[in-house]
N, C-alpha and C positions, 0 to 999 in steps of 0.2 A: 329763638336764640339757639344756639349750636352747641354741642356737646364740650367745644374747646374751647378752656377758660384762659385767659390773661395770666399773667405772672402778678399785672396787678393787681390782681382781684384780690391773690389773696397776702398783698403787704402790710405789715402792719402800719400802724400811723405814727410819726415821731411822739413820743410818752412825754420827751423835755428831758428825760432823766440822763446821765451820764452814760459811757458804751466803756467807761475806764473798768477794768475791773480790779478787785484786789489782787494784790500777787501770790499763787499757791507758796503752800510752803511745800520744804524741801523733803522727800519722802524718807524717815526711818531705817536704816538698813539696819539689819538684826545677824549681819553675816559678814563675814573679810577675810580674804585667801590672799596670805603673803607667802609669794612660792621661794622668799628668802629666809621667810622663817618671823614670829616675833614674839616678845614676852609675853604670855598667858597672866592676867593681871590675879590672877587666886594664887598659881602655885607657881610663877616664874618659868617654866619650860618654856623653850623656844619651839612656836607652833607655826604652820603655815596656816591653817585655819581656826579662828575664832570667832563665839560670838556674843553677843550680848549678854551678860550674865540673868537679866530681866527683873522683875520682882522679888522671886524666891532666892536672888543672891547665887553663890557658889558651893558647889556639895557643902565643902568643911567652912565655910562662910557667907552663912543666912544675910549676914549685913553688908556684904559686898554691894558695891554704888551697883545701881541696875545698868549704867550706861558702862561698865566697866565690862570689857572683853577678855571672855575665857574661853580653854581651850575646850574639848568635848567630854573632858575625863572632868573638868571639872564643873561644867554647865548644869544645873539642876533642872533634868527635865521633867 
C-alpha cells in the first residue's frame, strides 16, 4: 500500500443525525461611542462613550439596571 491516503479514507459516515445547527446568539457589547454625544443613564451628561454599568451598578448608584449605560466618571470599575 502506498504512503497516499484517499480523502476517503478518512470520512466520516452519515451518524442520521441533523447538520441544522442551533443559531448563535448575539454577542454582548459592554461599550458604545456616539460621536454625537448621548445621555449617561446614572448622571444624564451627554457622553460620546459609554458603558455597561455591569453588576456593581454606578459609583453613586449600586442599583443601577446592569444593562444600563454609563458614562466613565460614572462606571464602577
Amino acid at each position: 500500500m502506498s504512503d497516499d491516503a484517499s480523502l476517503t479514507e478518512f470520512a466520516g459516515g452519515d451518524d442520521g443525525e441533523s447538520d441544522q445547527k442551533e443559531p448563535a446568539e448575539m454577542p454582548t457589547y459592554t461599550y458604545t461611542s456616539t460621536p454625537d454625544g448621548a445621555e449617561c443613564d446614572a448622571c444624564g451628561e451627554a457622553v460620546e462613550e459609554r458603558w455597561h454599568a455591569g453588576e456593581g451598578g454606578a459609583v453613586d448608584d449600586p442599583e443601577l439596571d446592569p444593562d444600563a449605560l454609563v458614562c466613565a466618571d460614572c462606571k464602577e470599575w
